[in-house]
N, C-alpha and C positions, 0 to 999 in steps of 0.2 A: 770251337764247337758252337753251335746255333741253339736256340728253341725251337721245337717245331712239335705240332699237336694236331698233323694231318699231313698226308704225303704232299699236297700243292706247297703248304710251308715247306716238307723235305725239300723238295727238289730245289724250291728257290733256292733257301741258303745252301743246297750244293752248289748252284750254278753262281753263286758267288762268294765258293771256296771253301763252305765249312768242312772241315773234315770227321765231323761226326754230330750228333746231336744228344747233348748233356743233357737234356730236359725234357719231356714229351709227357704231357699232363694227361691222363686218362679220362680223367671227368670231363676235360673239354668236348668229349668225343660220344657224350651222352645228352647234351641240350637239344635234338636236333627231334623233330616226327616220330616215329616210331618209337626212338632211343627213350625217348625225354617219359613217355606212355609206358614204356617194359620198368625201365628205373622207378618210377611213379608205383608198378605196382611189386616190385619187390619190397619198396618201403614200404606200401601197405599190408603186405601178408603176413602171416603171423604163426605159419610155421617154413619148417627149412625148405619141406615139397613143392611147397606156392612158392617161395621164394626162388629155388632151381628150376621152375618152371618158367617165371620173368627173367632170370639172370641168361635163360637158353637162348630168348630171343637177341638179347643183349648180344650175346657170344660172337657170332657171325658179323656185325659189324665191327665188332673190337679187332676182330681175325682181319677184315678187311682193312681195315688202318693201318692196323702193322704192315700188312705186307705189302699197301702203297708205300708206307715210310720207307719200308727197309730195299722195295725197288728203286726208288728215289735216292737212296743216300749209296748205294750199289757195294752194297758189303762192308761200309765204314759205319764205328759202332753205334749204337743206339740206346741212349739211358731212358728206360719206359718206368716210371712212376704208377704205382698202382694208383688207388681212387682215394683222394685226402681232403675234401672239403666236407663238410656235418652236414647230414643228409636234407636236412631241412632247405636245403639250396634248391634242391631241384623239387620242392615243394612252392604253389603259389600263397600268398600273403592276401592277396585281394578279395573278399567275400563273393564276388558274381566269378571269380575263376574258381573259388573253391568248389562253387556250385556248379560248376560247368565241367569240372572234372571227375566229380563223385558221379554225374553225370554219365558221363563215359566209360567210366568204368564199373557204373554199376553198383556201387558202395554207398551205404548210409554215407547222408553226410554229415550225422555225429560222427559216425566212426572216423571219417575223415579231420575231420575238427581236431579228435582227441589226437590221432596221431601228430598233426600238426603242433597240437599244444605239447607233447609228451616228447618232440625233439626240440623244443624251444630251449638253446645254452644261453647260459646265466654268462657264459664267456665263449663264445664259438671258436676263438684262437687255440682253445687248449682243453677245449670239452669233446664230446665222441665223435672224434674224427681222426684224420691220419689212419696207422696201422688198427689203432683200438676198432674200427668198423671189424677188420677181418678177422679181431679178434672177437666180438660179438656176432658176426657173421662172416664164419670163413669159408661160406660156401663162393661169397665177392671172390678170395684170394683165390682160389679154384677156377673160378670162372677165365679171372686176367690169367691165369699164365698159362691157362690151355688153349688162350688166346695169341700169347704172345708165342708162345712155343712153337702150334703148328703153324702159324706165319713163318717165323723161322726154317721151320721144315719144307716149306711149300715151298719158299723164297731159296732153300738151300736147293732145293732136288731142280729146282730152274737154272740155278746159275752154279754148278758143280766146281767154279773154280773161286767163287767167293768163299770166306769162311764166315760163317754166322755164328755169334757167339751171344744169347738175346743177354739181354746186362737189367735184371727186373731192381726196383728202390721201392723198399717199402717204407713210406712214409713215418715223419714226425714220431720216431719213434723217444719214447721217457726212460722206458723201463727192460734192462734184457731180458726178459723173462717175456715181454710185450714180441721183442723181435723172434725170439726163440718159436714161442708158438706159429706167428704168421711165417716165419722160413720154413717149420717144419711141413705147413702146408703146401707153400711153393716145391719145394724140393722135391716131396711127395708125387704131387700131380705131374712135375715137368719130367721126373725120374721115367713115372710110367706111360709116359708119353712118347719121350725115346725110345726107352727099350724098344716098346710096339713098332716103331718106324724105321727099325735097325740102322737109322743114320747114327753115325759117329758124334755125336753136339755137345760142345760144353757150352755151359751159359755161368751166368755169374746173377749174385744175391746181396744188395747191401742196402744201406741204410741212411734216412736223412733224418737229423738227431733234431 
């Protein structure tokens, strides 16, 4: 199996043999224009509405990734990692970018400050991040697997004689009771996303401890 955190990585390491891809980071796939502006303002918002309404625009390129990947690697499995880094990552540090972005979006930029200040971890390795995001916000968890699913489904009704099986890891997880809540979410969303599409799809649910 390979890494790969965009379909041009897919296809490489298929075209030099991998036969699956164990790792596929989500958050790599949010630094970019747009991506980097819709995540920016989900961490700003401060209810779940604002939040669903940044996460919408997200969705569509998530959807799009996958189903380069999953073109690329041509129905050999794919382990897709939901979002595991503390949010504060995709937030900038430098005072003329803080002001450049409250800027742009519009926002005091105390307001911005505070949020910055109020994700600040005393330990970023083991403070809110991994699965704990979806558990503090599980509309994220909603988001990836309606992402990852109807890629799947789009990718399956293309190629009728692959089988897609999407294989989603919910991060860094401590506690079962952590993982419990975030699968019930996944499970949830992807259940009723099949049914709707009457393809036949099993997908798989697990975990990195």
């Amino acid at each position: 199996y390979t890494n790969a955190d965009n379909p041009h990585d897919a296809a490489q390491g298929y075209a030099f043999g991998a036969q699956g891809i164990g790792l596929c980071r989500t958050e790599h796939m949010f630094f970019e224009g747009e991506r980097i502006k819709a995540i920016r303002e989900m961490i700003v918002s401060d209810n779940v509405a604002d939040r669903e309404k940044a996460l919408a625009k997200i969705m569509p390129y998530q959807q799009g990734d996958f189903e380069g990947i999953y073109e690329a690697m041509e129905g050999h499995p794919v382990v897709i990692r939901f979002l595991d880094p503390p949010l504060h990552e995709f937030l900038p540090t430098k005072e003329e970018d803080i002001v450049e972005i409250a800027n742009e979006m519009g926002i005091p930029l105390e307001k911005l400050h505070n949020v910055i200040d109020s994700l600040h971890e005393f330990n970023p390795m083991m403070g809110h991040r991994g699965c704990r995001l979806a558990v503090a916000y599980p509309e994220i968890a909603a988001m990836q697997t309606t992402a990852v699913i109807n890629a799947a489904i789009t990718v399956q009704k293309k190629h009728p004689d692959w089988t897609m099986v999407p294989e989603i890891m919910i991060p860094l997880v401590g506690e079962v009771k952590e993982l419990k809540f975030v699968k019930d979410v996944v499970v949830k969303t992807a259940d009723a996303i099949i049914a709707a599409s009457g393809i036949d799809m099993k997908y798989e649910v697990g975990t990195m401890i």
